[in-house]
N, CA, C and O atoms as a DFTB+ gen file, in Angstrom:
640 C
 N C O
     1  1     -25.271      -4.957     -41.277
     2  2     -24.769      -4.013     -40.318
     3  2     -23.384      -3.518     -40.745
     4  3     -23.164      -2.308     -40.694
     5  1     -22.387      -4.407     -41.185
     6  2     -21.155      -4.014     -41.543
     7  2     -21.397      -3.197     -42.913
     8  3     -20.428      -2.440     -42.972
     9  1     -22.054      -3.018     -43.826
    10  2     -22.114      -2.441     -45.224
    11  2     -22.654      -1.076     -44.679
    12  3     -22.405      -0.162     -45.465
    13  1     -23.335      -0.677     -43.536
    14  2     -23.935      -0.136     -43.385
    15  2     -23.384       1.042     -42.242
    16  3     -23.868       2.156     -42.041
    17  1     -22.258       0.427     -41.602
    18  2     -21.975       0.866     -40.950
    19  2     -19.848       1.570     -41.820
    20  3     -19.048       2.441     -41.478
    21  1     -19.872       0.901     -42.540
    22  2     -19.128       1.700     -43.621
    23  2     -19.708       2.498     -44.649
    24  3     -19.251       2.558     -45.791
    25  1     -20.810       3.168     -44.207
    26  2     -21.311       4.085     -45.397
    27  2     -22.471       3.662     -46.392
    28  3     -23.294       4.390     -46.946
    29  1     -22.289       2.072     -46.482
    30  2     -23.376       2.080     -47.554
    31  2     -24.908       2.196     -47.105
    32  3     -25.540       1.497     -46.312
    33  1     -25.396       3.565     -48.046
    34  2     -26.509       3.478     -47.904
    35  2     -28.098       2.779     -48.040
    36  3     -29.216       2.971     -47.561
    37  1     -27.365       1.753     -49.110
    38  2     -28.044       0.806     -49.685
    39  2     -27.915      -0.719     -49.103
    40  3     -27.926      -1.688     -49.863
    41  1     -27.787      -0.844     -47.645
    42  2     -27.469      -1.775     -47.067
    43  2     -28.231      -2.778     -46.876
    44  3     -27.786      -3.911     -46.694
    45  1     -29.829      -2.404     -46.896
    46  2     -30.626      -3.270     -47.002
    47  2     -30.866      -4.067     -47.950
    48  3     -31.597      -5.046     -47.801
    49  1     -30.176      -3.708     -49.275
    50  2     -30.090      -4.250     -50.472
    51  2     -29.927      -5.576     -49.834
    52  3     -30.913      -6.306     -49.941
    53  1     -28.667      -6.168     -49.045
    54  2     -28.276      -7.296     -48.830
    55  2     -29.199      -8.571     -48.350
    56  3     -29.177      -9.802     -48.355
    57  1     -30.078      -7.399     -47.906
    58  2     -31.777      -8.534     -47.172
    59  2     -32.706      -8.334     -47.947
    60  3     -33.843      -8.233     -47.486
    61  1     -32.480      -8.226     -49.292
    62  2     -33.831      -7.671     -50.565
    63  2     -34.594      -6.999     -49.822
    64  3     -35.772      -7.347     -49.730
    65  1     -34.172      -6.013     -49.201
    66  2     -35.025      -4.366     -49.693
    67  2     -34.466      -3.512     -50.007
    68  3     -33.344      -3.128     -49.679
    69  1     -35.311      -3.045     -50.798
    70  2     -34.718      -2.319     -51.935
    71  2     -35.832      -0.864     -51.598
    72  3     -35.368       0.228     -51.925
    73  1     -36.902      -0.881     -51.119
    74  2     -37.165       0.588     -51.005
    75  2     -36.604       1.181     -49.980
    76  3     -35.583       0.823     -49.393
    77  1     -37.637       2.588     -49.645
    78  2     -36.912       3.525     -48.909
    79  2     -36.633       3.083     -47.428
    80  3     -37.582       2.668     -46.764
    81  1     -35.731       3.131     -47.034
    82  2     -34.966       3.069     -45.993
    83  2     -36.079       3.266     -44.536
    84  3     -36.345       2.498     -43.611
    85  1     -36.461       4.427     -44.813
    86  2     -37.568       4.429     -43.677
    87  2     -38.700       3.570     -43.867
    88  3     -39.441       3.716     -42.895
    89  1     -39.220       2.647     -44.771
    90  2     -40.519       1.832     -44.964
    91  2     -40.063       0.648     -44.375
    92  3     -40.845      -0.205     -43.954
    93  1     -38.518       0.514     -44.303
    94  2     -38.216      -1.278     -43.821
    95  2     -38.357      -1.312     -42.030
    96  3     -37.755      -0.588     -41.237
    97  1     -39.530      -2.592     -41.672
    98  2     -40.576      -2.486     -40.865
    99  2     -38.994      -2.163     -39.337
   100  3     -38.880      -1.064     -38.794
   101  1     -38.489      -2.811     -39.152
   102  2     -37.503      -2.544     -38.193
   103  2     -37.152      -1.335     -38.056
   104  3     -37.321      -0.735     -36.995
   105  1     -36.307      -0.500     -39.701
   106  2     -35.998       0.952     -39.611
   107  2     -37.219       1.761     -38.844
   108  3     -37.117       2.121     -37.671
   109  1     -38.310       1.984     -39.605
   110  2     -39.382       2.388     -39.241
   111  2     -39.890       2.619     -37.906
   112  3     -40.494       3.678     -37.740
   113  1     -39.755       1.789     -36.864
   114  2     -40.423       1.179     -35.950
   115  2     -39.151       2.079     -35.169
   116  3     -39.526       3.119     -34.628
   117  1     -37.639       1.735     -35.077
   118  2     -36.433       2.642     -34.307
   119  2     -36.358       4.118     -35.030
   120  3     -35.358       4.826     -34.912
   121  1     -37.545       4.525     -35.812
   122  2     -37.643       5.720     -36.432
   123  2     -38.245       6.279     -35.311
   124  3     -37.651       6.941     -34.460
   125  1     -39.827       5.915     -35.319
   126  2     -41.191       6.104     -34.404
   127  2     -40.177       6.353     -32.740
   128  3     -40.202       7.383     -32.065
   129  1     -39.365       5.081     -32.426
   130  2     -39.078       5.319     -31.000
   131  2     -38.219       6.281     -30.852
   132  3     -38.111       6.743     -29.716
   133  1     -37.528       6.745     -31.746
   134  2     -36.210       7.748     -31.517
   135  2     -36.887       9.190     -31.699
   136  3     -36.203      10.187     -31.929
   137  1     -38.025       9.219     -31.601
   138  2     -38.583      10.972     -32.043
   139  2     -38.019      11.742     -30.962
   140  3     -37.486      12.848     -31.053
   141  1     -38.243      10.839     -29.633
   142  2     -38.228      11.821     -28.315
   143  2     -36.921      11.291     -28.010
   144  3     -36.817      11.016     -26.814
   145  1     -35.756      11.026     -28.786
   146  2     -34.071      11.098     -28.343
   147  2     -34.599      10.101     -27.929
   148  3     -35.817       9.941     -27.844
   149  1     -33.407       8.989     -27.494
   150  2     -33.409       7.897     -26.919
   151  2     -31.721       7.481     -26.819
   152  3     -30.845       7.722     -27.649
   153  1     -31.609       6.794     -25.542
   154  2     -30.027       6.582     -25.607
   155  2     -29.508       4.962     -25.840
   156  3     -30.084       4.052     -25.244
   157  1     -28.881       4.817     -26.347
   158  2     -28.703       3.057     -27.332
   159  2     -28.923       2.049     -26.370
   160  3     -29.324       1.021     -26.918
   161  1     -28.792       1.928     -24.885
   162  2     -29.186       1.158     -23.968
   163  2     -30.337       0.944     -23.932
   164  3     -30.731      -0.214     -24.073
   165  1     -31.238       2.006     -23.728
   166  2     -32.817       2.333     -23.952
   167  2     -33.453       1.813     -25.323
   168  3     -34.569       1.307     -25.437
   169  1     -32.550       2.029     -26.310
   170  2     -33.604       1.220     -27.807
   171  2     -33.132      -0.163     -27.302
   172  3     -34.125      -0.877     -27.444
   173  1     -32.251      -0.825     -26.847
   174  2     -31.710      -2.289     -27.225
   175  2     -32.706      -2.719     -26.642
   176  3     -33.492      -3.308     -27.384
   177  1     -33.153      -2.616     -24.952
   178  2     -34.016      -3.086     -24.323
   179  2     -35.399      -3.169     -24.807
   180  3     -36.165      -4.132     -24.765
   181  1     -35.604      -1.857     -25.324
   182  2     -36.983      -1.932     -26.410
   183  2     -37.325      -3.194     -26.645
   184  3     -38.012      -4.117     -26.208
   185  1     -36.209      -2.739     -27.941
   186  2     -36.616      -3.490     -29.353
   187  2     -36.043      -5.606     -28.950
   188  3     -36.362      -6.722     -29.362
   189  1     -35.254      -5.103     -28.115
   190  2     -34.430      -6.712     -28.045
   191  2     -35.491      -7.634     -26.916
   192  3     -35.362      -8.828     -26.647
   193  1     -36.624      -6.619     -26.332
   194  2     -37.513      -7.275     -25.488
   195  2     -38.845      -7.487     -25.810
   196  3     -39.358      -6.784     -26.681
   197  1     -39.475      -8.336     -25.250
   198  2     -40.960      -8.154     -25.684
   199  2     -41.550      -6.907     -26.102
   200  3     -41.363      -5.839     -25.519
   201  1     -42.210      -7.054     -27.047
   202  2     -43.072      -7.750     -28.007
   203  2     -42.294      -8.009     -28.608
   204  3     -42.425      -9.231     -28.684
   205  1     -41.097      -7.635     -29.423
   206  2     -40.459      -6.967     -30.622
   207  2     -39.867      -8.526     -30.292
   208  3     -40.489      -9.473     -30.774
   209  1     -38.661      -8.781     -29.467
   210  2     -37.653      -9.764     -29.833
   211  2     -36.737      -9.887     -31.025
   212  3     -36.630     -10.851     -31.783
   213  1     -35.985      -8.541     -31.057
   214  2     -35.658      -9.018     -32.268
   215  2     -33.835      -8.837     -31.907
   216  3     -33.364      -8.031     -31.104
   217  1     -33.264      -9.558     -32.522
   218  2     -31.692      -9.593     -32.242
   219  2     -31.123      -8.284     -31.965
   220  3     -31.808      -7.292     -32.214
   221  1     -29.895      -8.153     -31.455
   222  2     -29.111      -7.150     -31.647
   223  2     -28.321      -6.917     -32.801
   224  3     -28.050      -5.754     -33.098
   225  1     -27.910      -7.873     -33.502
   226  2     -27.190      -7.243     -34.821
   227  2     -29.117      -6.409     -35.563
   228  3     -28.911      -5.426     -36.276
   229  1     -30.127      -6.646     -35.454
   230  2     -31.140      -5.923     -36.216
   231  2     -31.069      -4.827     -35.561
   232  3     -30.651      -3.962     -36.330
   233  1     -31.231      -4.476     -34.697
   234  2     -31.494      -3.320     -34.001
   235  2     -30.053      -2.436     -34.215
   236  3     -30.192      -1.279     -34.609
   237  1     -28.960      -2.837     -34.019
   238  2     -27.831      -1.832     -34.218
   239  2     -27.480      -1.763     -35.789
   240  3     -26.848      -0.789     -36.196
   241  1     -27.908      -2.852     -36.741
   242  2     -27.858      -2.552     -38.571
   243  2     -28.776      -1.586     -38.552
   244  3     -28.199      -0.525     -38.788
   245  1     -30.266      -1.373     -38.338
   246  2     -31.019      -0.214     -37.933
   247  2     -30.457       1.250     -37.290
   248  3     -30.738       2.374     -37.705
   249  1     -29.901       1.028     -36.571
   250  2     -29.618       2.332     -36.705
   251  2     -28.100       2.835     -36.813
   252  3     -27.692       3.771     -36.126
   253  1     -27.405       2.238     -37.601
   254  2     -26.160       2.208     -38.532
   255  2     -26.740       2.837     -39.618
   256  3     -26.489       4.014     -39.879
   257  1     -27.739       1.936     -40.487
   258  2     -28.151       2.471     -41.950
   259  2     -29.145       3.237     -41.951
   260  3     -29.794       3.294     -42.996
   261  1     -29.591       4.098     -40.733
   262  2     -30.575       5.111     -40.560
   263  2     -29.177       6.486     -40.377
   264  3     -29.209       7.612     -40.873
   265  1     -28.099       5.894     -39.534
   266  2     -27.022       7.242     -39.358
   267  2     -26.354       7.449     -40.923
   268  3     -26.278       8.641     -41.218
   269  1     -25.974       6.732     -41.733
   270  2     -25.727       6.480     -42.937
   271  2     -26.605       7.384     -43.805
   272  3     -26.169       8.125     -44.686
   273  1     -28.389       7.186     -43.325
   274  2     -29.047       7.612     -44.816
   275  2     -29.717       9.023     -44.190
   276  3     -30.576       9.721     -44.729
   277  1     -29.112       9.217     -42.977
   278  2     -29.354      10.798     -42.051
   279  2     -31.121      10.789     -41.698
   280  3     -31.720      11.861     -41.781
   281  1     -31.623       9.946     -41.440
   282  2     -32.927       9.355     -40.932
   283  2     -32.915       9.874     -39.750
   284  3     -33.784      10.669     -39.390
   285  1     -31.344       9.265     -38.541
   286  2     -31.036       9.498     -37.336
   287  2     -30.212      10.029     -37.003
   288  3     -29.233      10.088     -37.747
   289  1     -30.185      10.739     -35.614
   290  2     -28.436      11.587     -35.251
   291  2     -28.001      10.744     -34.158
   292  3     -28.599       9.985     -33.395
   293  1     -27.142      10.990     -34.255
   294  2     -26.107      10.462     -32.878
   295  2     -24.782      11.290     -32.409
   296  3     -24.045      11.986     -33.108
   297  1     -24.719      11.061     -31.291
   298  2     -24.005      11.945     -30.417
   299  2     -23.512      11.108     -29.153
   300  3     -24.168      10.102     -28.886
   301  1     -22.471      11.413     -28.388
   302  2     -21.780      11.126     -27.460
   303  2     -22.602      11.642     -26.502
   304  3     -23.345      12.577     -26.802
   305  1     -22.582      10.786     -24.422
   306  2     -22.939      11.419     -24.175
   307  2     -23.117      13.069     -24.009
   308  3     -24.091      13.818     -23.934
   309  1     -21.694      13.244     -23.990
   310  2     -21.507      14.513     -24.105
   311  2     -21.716      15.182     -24.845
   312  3     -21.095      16.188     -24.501
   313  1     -22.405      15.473     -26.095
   314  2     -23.125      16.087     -26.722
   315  2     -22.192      16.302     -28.275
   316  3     -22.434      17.301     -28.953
   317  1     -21.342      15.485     -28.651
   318  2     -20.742      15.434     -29.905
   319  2     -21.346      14.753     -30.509
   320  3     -21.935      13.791     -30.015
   321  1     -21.376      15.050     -31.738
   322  2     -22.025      13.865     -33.228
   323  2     -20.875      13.135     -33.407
   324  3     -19.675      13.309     -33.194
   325  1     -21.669      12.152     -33.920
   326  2     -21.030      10.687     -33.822
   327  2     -21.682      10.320     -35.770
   328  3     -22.832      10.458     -36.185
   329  1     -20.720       9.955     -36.380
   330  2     -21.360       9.355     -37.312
   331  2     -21.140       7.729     -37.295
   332  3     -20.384       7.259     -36.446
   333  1     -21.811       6.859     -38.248
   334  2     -21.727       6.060     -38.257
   335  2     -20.273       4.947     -38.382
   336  3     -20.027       3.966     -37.681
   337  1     -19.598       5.429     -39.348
   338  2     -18.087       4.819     -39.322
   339  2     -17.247       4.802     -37.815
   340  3     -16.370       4.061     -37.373
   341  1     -17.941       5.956     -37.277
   342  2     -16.897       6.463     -35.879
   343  2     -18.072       5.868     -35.126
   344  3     -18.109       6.553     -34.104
   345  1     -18.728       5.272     -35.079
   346  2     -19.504       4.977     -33.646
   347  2     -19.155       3.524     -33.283
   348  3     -19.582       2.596     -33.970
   349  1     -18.639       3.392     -32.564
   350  2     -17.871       2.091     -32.418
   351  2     -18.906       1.193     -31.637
   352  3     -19.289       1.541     -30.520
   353  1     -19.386      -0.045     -32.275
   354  2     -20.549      -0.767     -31.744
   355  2     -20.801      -0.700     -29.999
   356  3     -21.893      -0.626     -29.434
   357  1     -19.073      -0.764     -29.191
   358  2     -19.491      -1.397     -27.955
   359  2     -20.094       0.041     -27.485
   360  3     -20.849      -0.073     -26.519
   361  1     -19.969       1.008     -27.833
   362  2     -20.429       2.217     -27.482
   363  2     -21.865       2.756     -27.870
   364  3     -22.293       3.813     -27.405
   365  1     -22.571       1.981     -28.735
   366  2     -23.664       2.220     -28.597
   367  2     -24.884       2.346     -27.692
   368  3     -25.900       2.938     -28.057
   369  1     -24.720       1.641     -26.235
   370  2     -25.475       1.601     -25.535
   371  2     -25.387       2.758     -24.876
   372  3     -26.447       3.296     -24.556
   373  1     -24.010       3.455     -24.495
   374  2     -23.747       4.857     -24.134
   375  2     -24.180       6.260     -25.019
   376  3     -23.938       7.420     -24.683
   377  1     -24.728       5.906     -25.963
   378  2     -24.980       7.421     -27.372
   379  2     -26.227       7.261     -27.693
   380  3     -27.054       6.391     -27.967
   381  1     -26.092       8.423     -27.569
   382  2     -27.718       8.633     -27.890
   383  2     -28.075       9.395     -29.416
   384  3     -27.440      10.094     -30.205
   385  1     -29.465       8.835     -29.341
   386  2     -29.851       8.540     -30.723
   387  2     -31.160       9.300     -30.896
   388  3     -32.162       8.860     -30.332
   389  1     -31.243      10.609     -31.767
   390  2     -32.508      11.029     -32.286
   391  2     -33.585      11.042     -33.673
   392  3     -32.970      11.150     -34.734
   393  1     -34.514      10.985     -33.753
   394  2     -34.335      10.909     -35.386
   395  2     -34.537      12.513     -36.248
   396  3     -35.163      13.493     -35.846
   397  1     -33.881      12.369     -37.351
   398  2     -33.809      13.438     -38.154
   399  2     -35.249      13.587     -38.702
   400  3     -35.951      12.693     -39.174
   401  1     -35.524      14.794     -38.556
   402  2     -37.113      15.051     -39.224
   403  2     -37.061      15.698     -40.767
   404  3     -38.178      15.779     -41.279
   405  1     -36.068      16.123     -41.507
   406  2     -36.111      16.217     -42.456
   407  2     -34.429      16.170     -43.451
   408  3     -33.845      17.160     -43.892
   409  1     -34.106      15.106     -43.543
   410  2     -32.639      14.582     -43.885
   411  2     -32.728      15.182     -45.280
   412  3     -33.729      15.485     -45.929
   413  1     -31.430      15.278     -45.583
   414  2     -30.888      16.363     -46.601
   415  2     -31.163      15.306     -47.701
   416  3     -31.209      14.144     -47.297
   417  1     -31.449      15.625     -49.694
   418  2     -31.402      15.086     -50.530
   419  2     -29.715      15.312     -50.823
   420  3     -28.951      16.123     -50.301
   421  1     -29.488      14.412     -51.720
   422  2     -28.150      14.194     -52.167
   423  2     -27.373      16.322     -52.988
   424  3     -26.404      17.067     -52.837
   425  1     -28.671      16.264     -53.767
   426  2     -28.663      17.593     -54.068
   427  2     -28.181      18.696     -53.053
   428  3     -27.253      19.489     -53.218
   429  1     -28.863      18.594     -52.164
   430  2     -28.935      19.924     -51.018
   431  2     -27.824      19.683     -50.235
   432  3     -27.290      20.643     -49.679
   433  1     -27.345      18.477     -50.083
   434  2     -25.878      18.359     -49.334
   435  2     -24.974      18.700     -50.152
   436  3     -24.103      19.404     -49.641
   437  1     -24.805      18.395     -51.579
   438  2     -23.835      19.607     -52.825
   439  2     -23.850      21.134     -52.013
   440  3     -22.932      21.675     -51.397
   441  1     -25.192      21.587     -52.250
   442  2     -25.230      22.414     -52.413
   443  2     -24.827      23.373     -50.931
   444  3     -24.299      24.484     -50.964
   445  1     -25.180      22.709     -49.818
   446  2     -23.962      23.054     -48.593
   447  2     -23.029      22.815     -48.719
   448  3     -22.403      23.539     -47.944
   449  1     -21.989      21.851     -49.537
   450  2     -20.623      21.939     -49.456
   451  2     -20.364      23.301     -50.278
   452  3     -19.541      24.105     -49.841
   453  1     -20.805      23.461     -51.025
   454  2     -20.480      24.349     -52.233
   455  2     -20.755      25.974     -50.604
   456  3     -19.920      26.817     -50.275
   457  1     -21.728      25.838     -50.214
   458  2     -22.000      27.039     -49.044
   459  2     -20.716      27.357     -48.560
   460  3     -20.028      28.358     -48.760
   461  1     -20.391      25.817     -47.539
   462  2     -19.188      25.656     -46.730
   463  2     -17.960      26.297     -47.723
   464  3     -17.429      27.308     -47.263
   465  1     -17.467      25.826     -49.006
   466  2     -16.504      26.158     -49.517
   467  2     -16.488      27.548     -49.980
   468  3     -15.560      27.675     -50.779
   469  1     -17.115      28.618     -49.814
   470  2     -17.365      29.346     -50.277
   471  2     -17.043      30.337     -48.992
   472  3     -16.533      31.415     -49.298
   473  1     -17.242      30.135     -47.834
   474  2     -17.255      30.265     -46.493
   475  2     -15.816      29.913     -46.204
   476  3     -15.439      30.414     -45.145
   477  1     -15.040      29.307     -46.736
   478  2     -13.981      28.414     -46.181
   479  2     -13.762      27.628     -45.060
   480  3     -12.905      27.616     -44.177
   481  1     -14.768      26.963     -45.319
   482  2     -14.469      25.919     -44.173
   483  2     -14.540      24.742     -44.864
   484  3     -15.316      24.984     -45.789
   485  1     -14.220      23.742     -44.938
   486  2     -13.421      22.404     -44.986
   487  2     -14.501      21.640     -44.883
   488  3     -15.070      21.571     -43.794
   489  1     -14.887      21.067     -45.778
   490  2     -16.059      20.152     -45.573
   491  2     -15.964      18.542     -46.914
   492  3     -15.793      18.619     -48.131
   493  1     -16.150      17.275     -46.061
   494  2     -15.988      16.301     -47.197
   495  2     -17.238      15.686     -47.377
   496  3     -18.024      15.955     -46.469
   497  1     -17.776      14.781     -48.453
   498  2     -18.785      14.310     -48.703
   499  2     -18.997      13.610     -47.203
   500  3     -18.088      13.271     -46.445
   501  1     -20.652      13.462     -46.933
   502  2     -20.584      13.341     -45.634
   503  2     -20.720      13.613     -44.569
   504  3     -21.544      13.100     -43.811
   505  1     -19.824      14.602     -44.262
   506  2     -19.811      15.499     -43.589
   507  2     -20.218      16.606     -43.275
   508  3     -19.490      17.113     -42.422
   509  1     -20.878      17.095     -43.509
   510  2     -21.778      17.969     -43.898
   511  2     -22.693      18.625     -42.135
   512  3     -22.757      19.787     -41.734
   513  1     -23.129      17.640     -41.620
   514  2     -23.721      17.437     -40.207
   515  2     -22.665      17.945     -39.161
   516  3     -22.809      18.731     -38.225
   517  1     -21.297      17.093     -39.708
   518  2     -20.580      17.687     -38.586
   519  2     -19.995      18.855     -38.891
   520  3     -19.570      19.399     -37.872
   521  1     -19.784      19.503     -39.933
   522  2     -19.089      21.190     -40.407
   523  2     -19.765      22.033     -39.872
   524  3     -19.164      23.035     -39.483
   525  1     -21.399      21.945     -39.629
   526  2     -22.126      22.865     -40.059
   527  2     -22.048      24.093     -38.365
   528  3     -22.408      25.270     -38.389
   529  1     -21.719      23.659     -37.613
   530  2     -21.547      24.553     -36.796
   531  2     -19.768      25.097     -36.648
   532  3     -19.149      25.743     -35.803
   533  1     -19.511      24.623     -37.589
   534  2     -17.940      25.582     -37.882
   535  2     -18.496      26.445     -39.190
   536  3     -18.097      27.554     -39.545
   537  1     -19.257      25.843     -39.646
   538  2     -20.433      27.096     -40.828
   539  2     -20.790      28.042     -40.169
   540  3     -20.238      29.085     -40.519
   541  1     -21.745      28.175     -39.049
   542  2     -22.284      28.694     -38.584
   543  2     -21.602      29.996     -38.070
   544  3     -21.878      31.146     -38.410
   545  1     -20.350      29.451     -36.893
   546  2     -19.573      30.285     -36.657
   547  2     -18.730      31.292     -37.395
   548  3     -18.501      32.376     -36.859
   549  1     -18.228      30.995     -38.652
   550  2     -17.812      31.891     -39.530
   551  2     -18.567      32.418     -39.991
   552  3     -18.143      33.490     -40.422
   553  1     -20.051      32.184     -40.259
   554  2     -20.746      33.244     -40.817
   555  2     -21.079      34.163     -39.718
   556  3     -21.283      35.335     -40.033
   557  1     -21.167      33.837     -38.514
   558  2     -21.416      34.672     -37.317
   559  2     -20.093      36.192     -37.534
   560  3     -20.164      37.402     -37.746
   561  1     -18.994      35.150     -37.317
   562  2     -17.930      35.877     -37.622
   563  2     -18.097      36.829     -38.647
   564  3     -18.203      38.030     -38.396
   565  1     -18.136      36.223     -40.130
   566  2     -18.378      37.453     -40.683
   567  2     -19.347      38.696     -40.696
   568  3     -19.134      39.700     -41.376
   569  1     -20.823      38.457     -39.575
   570  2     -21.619      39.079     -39.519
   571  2     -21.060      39.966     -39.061
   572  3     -20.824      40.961     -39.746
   573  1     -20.559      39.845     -37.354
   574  2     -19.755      40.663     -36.820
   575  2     -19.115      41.716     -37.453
   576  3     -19.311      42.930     -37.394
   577  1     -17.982      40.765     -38.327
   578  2     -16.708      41.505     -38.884
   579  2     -17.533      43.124     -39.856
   580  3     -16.961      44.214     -39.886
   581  1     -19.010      42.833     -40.581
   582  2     -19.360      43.855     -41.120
   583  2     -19.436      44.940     -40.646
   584  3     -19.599      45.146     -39.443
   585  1     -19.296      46.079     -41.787
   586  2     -19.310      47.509     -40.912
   587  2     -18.165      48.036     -40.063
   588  3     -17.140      47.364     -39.946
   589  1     -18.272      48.958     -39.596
   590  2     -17.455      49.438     -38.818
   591  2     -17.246      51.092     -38.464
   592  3     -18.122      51.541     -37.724
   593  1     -16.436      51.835     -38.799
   594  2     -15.949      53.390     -38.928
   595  2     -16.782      53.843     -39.675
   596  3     -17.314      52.977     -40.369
   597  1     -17.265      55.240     -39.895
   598  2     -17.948      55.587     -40.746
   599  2     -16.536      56.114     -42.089
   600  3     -15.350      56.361     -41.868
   601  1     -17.137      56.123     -43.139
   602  2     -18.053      56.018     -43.453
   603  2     -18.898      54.236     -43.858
   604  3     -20.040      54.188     -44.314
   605  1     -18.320      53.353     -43.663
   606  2     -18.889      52.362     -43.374
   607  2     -20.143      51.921     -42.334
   608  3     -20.080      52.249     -41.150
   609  1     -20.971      51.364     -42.716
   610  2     -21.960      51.430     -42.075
   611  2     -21.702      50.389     -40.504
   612  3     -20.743      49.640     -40.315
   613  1     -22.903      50.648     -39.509
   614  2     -22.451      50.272     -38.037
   615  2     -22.327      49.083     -38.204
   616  3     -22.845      48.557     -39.189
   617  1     -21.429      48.162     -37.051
   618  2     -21.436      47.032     -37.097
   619  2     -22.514      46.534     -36.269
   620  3     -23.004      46.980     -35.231
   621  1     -22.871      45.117     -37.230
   622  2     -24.587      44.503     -36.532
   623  2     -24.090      43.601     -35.777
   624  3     -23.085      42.931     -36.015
   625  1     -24.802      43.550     -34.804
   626  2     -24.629      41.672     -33.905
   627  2     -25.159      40.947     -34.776
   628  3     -26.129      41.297     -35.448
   629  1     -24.502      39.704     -34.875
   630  2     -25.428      38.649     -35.514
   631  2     -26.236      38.059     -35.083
   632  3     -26.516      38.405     -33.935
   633  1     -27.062      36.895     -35.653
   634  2     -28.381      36.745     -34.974
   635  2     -27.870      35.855     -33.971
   636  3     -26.753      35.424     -34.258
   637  1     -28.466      35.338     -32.596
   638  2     -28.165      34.396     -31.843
   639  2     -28.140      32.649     -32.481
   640  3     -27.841      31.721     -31.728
């Protein structure tokens, strides 16, 4: 839980597994329950109750090294993302937890920073999840900003 909850993605290494992150039977299983959002009070009871019984350090290393390998999202109640370094354990029962249906390769998160920087907005390895609606907005912005007076062509709304 602690390797995992500082970033390493390879946290299961420490319990010899070594494949993918979503095949290890615990990850897997807080994969399946988090489709339809779920809030961290709601998995503990799950998973920490019959049938399952399984501890709380398993269930919160689960979804530490699922926020880590972008499997899962998390958010405050209030509707902020939460990553894993910043989600402070006693607060897990308060945040809620969805799972990601198609998490970025190492590649394709380059290749949004390189977007973001290009865009100017400020983005660090990582981070990527949380920039992307300060992405969004500047490109809105610049949609806007196009066009104008003639002879320049009209200015478009951007898309919603």
């Amino acid at each position: 839980m602690k390797k995992a909850r500082a970033g390493d993605g390879a946290a299961l290494t420490a319990l010899g597994f070594s494949e993918a992150v979503e095949k290890h039977p615990v990850c897997h299983e807080v994969l399946s329950f988090t489709a339809a959002s779920q809030i961290g009070a709601e998995l503990r009871r799950h998973f920490e109750g019959p049938p399952y019984g399984w501890s709380g350090d398993a269930v919160d290393g689960a979804l530490y090294v699922l926020m880590v390998t972008e499997h899962l999202r998390a958010s405050t109640s209030g509707g902020a993302p939460l990553t894993a370094d910043g989600l402070d354990r006693a607060k897990i029962g308060l945040s809620r937890f969805r799972a990601e249906t198609v998490p970025l390769t190492p590649l394709e998160r380059i290749g949004v920073r390189q977007l973001m920087a290009k865009a100017g907005v400020p983005c660090k390895s990582n981070e990527e999840p949380q920039q992307a609606p300060a992405l969004v907005a500047e490109l809105k912005r610049r949609a806007a900003a196009a066009g104008g007076e003639p002879p320049a062509p009209p200015p478009r709304a951007p898309p919603p």
